[in-house]
C-alpha positions as a LaTeX table, in Angstrom:
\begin{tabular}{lrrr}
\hline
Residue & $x$ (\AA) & $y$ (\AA) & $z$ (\AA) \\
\hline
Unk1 & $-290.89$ & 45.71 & $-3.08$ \\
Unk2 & $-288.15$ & 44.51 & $-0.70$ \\
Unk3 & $-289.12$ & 43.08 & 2.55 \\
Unk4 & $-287.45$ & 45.72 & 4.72 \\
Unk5 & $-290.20$ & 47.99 & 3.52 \\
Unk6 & $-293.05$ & 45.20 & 4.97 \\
Unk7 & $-294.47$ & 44.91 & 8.47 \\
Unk8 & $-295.37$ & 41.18 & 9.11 \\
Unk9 & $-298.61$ & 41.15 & 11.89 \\
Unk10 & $-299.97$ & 37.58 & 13.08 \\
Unk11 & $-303.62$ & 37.44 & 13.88 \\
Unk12 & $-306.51$ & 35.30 & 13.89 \\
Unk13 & $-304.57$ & 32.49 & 12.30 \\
Unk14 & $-302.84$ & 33.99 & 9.59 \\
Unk15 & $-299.95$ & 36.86 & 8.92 \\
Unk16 & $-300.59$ & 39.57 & 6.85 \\
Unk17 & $-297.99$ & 41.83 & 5.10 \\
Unk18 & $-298.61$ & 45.44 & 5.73 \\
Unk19 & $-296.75$ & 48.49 & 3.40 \\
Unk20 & $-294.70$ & 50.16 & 6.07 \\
Unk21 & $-294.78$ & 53.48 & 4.34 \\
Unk22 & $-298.79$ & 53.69 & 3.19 \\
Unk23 & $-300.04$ & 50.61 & 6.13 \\
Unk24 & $-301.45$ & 49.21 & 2.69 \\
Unk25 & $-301.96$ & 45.37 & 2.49 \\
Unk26 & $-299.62$ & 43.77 & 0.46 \\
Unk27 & $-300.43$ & 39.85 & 0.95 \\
Unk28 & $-302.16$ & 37.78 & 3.26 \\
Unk29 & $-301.87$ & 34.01 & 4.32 \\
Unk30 & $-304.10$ & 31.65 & 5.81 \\
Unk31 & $-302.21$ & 29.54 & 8.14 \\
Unk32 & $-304.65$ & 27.49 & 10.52 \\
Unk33 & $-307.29$ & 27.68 & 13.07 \\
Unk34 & $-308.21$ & 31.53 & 14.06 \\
Unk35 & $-305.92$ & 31.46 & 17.23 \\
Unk36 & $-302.95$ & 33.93 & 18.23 \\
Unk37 & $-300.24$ & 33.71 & 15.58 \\
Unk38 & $-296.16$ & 34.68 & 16.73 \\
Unk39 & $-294.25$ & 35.82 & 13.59 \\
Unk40 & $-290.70$ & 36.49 & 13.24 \\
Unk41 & $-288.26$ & 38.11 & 10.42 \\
Unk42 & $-284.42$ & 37.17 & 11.03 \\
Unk43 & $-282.11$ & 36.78 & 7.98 \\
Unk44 & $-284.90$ & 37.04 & 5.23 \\
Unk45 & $-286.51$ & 34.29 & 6.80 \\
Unk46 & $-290.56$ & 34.73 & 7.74 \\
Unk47 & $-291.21$ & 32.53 & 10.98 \\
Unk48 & $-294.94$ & 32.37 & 12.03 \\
Unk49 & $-296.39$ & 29.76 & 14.69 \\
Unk50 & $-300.52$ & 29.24 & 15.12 \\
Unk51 & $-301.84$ & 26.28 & 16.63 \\
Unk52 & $-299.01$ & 24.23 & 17.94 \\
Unk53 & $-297.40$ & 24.25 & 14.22 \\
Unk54 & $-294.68$ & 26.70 & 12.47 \\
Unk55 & $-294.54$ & 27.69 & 9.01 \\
Unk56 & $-291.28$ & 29.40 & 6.86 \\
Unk57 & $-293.15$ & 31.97 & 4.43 \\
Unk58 & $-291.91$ & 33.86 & 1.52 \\
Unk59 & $-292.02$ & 36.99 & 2.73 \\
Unk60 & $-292.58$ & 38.89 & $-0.06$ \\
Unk61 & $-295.02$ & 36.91 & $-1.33$ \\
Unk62 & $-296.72$ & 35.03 & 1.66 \\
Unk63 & $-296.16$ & 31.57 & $-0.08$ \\
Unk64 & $-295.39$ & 28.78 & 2.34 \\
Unk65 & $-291.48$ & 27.33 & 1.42 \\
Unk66 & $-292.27$ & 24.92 & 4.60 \\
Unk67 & $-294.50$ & 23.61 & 7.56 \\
Unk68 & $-293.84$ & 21.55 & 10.37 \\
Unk69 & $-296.92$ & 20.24 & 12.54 \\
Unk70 & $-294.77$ & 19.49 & 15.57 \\
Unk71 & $-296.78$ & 16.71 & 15.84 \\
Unk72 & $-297.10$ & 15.35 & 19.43 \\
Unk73 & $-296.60$ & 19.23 & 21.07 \\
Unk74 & $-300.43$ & 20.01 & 20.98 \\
Unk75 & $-301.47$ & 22.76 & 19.66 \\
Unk76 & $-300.45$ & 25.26 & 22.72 \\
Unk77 & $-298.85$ & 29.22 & 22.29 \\
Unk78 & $-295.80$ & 28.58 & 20.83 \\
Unk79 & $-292.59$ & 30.92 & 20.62 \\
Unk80 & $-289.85$ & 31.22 & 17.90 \\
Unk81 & $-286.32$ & 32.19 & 18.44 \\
Unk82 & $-282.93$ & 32.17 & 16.07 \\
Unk83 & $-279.26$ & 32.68 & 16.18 \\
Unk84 & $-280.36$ & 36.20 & 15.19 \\
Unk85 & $-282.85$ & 37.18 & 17.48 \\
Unk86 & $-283.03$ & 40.38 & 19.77 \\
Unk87 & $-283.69$ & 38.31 & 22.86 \\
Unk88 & $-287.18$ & 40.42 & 23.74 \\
Unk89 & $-289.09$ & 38.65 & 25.64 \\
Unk90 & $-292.19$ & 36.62 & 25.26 \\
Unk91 & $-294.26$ & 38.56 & 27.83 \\
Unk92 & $-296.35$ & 40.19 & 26.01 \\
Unk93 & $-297.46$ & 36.72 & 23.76 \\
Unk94 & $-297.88$ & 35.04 & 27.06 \\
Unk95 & $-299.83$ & 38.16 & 28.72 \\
Unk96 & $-302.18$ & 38.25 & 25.61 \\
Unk97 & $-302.62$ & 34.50 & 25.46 \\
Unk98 & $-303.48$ & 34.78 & 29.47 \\
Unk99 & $-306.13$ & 37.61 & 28.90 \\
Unk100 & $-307.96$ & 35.36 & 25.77 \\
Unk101 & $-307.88$ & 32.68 & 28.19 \\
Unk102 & $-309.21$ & 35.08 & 31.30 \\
Unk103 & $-311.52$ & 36.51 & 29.01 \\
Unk104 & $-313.24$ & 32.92 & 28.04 \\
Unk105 & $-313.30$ & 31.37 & 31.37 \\
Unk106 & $-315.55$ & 34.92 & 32.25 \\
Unk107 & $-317.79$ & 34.04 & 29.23 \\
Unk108 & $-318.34$ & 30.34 & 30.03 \\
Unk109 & $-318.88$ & 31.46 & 33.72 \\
Unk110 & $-321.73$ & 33.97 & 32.70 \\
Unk111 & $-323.03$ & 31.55 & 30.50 \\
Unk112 & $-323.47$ & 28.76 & 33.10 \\
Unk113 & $-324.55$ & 31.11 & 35.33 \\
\hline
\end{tabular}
């Protein structure tokens, strides 16, 4: 399989590798916590970020080639960009990371309540 025929997702803390012709899963890696994860796929490299850290993946296999903890960041939303990428911009990360954070300010609220 060559990975132009994957379709990287990021969720709940780790990125899984989806056939794009069948939507079959081909891999899947555990990266940390269960938090929002941003991946990326520029010049055969696999990019993900979870938990204020960043990881370099193998992207046809999953296996982690490197991981930086960006220790001293916290572990906040964090975006990746390259030389190579399409500029799009992060509004969508930051309007899902906004709604998760709406969304369990409600639940503590009707708990207290």
């Amino acid at each position: 399989m060559k990975s132009s025929e994957l379709i990287f997702v990021g969720i709940k803390g780790s990125v899984v590798a989806l056939n794009h012709a069948t939507g079959q899963q081909e891999w899947t890696k555990r990266l940390k916590g269960s938090d929002f994860v941003n991946v990326t796929f520029q010049n055969g490299m696999l990019l993900a970020s979870c938990s204020g850290e960043i990881f370099c993946l193998d992207p046809l296999t999953g296996e982690g080639l490197w991981h930086n903890p960006l220790k001293g960041f916290g572990t906040g939303l964090a975006t990746i960009a390259t030389a190579h990428s399409d500029g799009s911009s992060p509004a969508p990360v930051l309007a899902a990371k906004r709604r998760r954070d709406e969304e369990a300010a409600t639940s503590a609220a009707v708990a207290v309540g």
